[in-house]
C-alpha positions in Angstrom: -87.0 6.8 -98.8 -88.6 9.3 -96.5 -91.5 8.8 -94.5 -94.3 11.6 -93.8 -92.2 12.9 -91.4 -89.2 13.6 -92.9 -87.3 10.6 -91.2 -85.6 7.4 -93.4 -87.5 4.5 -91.8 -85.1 1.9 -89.8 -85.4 -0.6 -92.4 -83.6 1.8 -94.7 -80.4 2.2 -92.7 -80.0 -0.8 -91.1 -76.4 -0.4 -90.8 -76.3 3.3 -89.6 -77.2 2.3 -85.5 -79.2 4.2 -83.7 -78.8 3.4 -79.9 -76.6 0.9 -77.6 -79.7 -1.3 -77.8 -79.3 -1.4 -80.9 -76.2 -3.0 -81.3 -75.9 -6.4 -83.1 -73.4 -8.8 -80.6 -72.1 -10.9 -83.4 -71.1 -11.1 -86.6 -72.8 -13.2 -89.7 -69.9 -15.8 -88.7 -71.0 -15.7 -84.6 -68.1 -14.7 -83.5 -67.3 -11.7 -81.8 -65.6 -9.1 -84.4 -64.1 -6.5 -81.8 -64.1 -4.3 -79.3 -63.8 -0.4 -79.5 -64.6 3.0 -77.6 -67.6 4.8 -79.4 -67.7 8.4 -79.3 -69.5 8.7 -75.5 -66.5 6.6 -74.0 -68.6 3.3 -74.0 -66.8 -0.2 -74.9 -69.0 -1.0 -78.2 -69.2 -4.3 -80.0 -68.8 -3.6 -83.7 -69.6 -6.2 -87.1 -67.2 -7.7 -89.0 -66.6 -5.3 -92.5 -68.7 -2.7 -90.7 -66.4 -0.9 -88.5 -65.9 2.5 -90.5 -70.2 2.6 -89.6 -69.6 2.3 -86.0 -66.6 3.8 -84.8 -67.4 7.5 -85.1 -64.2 8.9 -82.6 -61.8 7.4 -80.6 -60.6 8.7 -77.3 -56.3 8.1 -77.6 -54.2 6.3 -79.8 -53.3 3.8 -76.4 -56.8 3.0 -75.9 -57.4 1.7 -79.6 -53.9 0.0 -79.3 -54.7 -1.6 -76.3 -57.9 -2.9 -77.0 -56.7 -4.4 -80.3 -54.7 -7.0 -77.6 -57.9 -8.4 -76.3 -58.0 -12.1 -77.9 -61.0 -11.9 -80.3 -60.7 -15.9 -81.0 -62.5 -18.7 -79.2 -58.6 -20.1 -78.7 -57.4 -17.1 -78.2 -60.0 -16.3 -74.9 -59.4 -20.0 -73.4 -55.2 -19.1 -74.1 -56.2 -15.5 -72.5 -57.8 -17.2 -69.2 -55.6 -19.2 -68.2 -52.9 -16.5 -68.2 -54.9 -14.6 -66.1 -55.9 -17.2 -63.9 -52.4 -18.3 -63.5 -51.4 -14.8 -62.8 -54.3 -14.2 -60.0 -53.1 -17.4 -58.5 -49.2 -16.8 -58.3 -50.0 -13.0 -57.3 -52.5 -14.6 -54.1 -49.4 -17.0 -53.4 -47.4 -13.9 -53.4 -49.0 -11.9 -50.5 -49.5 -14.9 -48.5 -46.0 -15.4 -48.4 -44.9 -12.0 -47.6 -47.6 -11.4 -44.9 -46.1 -14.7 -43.1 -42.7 -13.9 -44.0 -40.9 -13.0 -40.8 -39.3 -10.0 -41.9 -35.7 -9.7 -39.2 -35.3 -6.5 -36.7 -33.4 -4.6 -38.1 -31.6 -3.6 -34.8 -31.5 -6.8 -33.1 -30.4 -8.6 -36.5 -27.5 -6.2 -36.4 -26.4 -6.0 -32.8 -25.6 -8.8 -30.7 -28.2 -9.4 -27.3 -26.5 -7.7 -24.5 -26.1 -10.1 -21.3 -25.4 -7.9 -18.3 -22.6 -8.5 -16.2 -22.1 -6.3 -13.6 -24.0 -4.1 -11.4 -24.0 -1.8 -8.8 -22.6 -3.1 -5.6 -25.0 -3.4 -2.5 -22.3 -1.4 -0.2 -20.5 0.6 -2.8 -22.4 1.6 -5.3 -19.5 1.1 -7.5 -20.4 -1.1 -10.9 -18.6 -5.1 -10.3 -19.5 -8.3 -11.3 -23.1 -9.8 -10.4 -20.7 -12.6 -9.0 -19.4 -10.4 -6.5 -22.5 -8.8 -5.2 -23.6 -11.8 -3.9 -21.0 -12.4 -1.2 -21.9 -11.8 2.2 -20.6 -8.5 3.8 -17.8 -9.2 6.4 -16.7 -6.6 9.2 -12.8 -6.7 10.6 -12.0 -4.8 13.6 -9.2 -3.1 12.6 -7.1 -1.0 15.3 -5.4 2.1 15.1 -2.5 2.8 17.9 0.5 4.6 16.8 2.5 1.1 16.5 -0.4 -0.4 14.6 -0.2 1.8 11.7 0.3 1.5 8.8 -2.7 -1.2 8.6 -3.4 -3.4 6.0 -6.5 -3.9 3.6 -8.4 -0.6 4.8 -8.3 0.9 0.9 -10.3 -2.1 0.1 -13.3 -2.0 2.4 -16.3 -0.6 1.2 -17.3 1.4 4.3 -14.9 2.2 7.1 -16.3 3.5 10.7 -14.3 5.5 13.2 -14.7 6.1 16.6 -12.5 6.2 20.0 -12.4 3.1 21.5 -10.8 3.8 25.2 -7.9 5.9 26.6 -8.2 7.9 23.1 -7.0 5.4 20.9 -9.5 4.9 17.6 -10.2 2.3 16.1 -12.0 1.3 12.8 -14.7 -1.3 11.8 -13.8 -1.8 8.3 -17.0 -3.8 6.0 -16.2 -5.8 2.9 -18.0 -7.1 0.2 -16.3 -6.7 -3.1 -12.7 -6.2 -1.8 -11.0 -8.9 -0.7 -7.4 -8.2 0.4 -4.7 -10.8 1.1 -3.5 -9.3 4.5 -6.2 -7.7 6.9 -5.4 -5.7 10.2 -3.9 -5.7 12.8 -7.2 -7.3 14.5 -8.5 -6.0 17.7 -11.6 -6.3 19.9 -14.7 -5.4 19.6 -17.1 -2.9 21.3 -20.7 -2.9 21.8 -21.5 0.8 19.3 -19.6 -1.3 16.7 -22.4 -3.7 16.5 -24.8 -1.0 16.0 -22.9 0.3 13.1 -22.1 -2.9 11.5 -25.5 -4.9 11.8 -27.5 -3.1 10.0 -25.9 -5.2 7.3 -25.9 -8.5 8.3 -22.4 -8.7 8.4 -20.3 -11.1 10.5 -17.7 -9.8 12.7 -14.6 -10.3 12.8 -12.9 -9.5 16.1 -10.6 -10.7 18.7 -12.5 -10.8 21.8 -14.4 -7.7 23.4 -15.0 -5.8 26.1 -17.7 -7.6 28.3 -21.0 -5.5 27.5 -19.5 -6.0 23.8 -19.5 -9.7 23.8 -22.8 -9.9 25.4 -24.3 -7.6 23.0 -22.9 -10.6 20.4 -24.2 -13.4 21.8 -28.1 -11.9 22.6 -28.4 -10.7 19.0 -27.3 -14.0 17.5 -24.9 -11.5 15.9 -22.7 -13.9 13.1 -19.3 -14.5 14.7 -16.0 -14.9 13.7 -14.3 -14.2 17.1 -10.3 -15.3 17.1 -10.7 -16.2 20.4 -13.1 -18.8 19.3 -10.2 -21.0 18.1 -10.8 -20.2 14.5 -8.2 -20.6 12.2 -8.7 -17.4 10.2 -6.2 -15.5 11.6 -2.1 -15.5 11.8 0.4 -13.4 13.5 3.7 -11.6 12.0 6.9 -11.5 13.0 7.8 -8.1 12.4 5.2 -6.6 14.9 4.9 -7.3 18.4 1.3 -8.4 20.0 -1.1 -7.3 20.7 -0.3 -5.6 17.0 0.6 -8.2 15.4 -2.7 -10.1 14.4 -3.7 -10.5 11.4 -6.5 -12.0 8.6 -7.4 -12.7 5.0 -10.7 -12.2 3.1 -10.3 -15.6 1.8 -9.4 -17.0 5.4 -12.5 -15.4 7.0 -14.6 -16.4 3.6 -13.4 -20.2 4.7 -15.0 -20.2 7.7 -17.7 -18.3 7.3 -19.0 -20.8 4.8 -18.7 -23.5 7.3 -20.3 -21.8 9.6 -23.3 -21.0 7.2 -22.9 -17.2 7.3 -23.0 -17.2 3.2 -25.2 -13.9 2.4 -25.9 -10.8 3.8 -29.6 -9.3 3.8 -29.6 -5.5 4.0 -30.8 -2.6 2.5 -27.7 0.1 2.1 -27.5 3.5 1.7 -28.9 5.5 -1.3 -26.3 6.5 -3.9 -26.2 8.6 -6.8 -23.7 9.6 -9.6 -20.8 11.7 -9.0 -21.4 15.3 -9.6 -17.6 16.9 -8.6 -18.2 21.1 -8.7 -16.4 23.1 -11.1 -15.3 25.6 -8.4 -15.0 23.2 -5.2 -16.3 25.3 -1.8 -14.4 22.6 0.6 -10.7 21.8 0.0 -9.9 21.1 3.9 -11.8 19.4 6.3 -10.8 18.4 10.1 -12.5 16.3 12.5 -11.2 16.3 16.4 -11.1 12.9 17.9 -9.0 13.2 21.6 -5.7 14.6 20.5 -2.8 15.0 18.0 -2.2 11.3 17.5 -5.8 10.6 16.4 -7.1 13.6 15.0 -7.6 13.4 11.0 -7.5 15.9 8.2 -8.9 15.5 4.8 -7.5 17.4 1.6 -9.8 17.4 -1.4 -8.6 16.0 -4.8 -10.4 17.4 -7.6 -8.7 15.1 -10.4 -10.0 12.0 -8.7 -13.1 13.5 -6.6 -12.1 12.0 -3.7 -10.2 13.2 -0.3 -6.7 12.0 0.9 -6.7 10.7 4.7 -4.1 12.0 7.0 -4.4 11.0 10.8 -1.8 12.2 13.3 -0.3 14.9 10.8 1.2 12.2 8.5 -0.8 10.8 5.2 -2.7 7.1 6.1 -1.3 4.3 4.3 -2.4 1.4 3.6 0.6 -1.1 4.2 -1.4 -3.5 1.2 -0.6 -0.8 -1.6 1.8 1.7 0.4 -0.8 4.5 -1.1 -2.7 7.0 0.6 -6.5 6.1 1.1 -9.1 8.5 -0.3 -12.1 7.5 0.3 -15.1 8.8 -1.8 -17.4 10.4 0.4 -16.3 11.7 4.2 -19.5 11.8 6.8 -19.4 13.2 10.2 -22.0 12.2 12.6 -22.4 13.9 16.0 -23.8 11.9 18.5 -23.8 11.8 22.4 -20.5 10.8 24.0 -19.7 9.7 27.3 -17.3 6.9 29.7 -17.8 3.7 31.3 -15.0 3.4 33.1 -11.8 3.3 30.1 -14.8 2.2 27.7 -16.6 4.6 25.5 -19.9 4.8 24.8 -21.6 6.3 22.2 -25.6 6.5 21.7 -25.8 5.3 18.6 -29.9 5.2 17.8 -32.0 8.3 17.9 -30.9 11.5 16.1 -28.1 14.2 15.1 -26.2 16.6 13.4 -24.6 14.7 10.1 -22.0 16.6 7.6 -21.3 14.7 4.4 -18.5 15.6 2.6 -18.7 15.1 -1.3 -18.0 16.0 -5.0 -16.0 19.5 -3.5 -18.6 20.6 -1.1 -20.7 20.2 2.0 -24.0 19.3 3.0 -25.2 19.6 6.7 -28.5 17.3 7.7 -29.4 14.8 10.3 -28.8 11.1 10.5 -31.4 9.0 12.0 -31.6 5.4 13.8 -33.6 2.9 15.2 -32.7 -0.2 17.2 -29.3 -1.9 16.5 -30.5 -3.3 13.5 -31.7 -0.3 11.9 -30.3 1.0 9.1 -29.0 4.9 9.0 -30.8 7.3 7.5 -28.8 10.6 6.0 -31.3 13.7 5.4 -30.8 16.7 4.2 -31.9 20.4 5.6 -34.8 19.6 4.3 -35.4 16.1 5.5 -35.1 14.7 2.2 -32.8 11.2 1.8 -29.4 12.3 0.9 -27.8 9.9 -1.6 -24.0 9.1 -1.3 -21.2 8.9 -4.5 -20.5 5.9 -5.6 -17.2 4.5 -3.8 -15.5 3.7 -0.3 -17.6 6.2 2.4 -15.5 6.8 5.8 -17.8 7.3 8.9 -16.5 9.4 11.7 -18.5 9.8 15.0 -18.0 13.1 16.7 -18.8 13.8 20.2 -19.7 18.0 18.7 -20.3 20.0 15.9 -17.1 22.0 17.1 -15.1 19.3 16.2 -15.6 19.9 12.5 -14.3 22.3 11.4 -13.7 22.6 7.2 -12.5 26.1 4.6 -11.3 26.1 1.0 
């Protein structure tokens, strides 16, 4: 039937719907017949024996598919709920447990923690154990007359000093931390310039006896003493040698009674150092320093394989009696300072300022050393007047009355 306008009145087509609102949401049963895409992509409900009415298109085969999963009974949709809920409840408990899961490094679960064990030593530079680097620093007074050589222990001290004591003779002041030979000397007095050279770090000295400016210069500093003459029994004197050549110590001897004493660390602040840089093409092979004559004057060869530079004093190689090997010491410094006589006595001015030459890796670098009162610690600068840092290793200190008496060529 057509109305006056040329439409079918809704009561007509009843089952031919004509918007969403239209849409009945159950069936004559009251249950919920399906759900399906209409032709606009909308999710329509559709009456039972009706569907061929309502479904006009479908979108994709997977849709249709899909949606014909959805339960459509009142069993199924309880069934259907508690899946899900289960699901959105073990899927919760899932993230919670992996955002306070402790998930491993993947580096440290791998590699072991690494515990250090050595370090740098405070006089060398060179790497020993932690253990070691807590000693305190001793000082022997090693001579160095023609019937004294060759001495013992000097390849293990850390830094060895050099100067003339009287009548031309040298004589060394030899500091140990980390070394700690069996057999030290032969053991000689001590001189007032030593003190300045060894105090700086806190070392105790050991000597036997000392000129008199020397050993008051020990007792107003409170200077740690292990004087021989003090009826210490550190010391020991050999047969095959004839005094005053024949005296003699050991690390662990002078450790004994240091300890007793109290003298167990050493406070100081040492030279800077730095690491080895040898040069390809070395511009110093030969190097000479002039003491007071044949006897005492020493030559230096460098040797590239090892970076270091082999001793010889009096034209013969220096030996240490310990190792019957030649020392090479690391570094080589010159410093020039003011020289002068007391009487047979030396004297050097030790604080203030001078010419330095440092000897290392192959070549040559000419500064100024620097010191304040005895106490003070050396300063090495370069040209210009920047710290100069040391290798790594034993460092021999020669003071030179001149910058003529160095002399050094390739």
């Amino acid at each position: 039937m057509v109305d006056q306008n040329g439409s079918q009145p809704e009561t007509e087509n009843k089952n031919n719907l004509r918007s969403d609102t239209d849409i009945p949401k159950y069936s004559d049963t009251g249950e919920v017949d399906s759900l399906v895409v209409n032709d606009i992509g909308g999710i329509t409900t559709g009456l039972a024996g009706q569907k061929k009415n309502v479904i006009k298109k479908t979108a994709h085969k997977f849709f249709s598919r899909g949606l014909s999963l959805w339960p459509s009974t009142k069993n199924q949709k309880i069934a259907g709920g508690i899946i899900v809920a289960v699901l959105l409840v073990g899927g919760i408990a899932g993230i919670h447990a992996l955002n306070n899961t402790e998930i491993p490094d993947p580096v440290s679960s791998v590699l072991p923690k690494v515990v250090r064990t050595t370090e740098p030593s405070r006089l060398t530079g060179v790497e020993i154990p932690i253990k070691l680097n807590k000693r305190p620093v001793t000082a022997v007074m090693i001579e160095n007359h023609p019937d004294a050589r060759p001495q013992s222990g000097l390849s293990k001290a850390g830094i060895v000093f050099e100067a003339v004591a009287e009548g031309g003779i040298t004589r060394f002041n030899a500091l140990y931390l980390e070394g700690q030979p069996k057999n030290i000397g032969p053991v000689r007095s001590v001189r007032p310039y030593y003190i300045d050279l060894f105090l700086p770090f806190d070392a105790a000295i050991a000597h036997a006896g000392g000129s008199a400016d020397g050993l008051y210069k020990l007792k107003v500093l409170h200077v740690k003493n292990l004087d021989y003459l003090l009826g210490t029994n550190a010391y020991h004197r050999i047969s095959s040698r004839y005094a005053p050549h024949n005296l003699y110590t050991s690390m662990a001897a002078l450790d004994k009674i240091s300890k007793s004493r109290g003298y167990t660390k050493s406070k100081f602040k040492s030279w800077l150092r730095k690491d080895e840089d040898p040069a390809e093409k070395p511009k110093v092979r030969k190097i000479n320093f002039f003491l007071s004559g044949a006897w005492y004057n020493v030559h230096y060869d460098y040797d590239a394989k090892h970076n270091a530079y082999r001793r010889s004093e009096g034209g013969e190689p220096h030996i240490d009696a310990n190792t019957n090997r030649q020392l090479e010491p690391k570094v080589v410094v010159a410093l020039v300072m003011h020289y002068s006589h007391n009487g047979e006595y030396s004297v050097y001015r030790t604080q203030g300022q001078g010419v330095m030459f440092v000897f290392q890796d192959g070549r040559v670098q000419k500064g100024t050393w620097k010191k304040g009162g005895s106490r003070k610690q050396f300063r090495f600068l370069d040209g210009k007047g920047k710290q100069l840092a040391l290798n790594p290793g034993q460092t021999w200190v020669t003071l030179l009355a001149g910058t003529n008496d160095v002399t050094y060529t390739h």
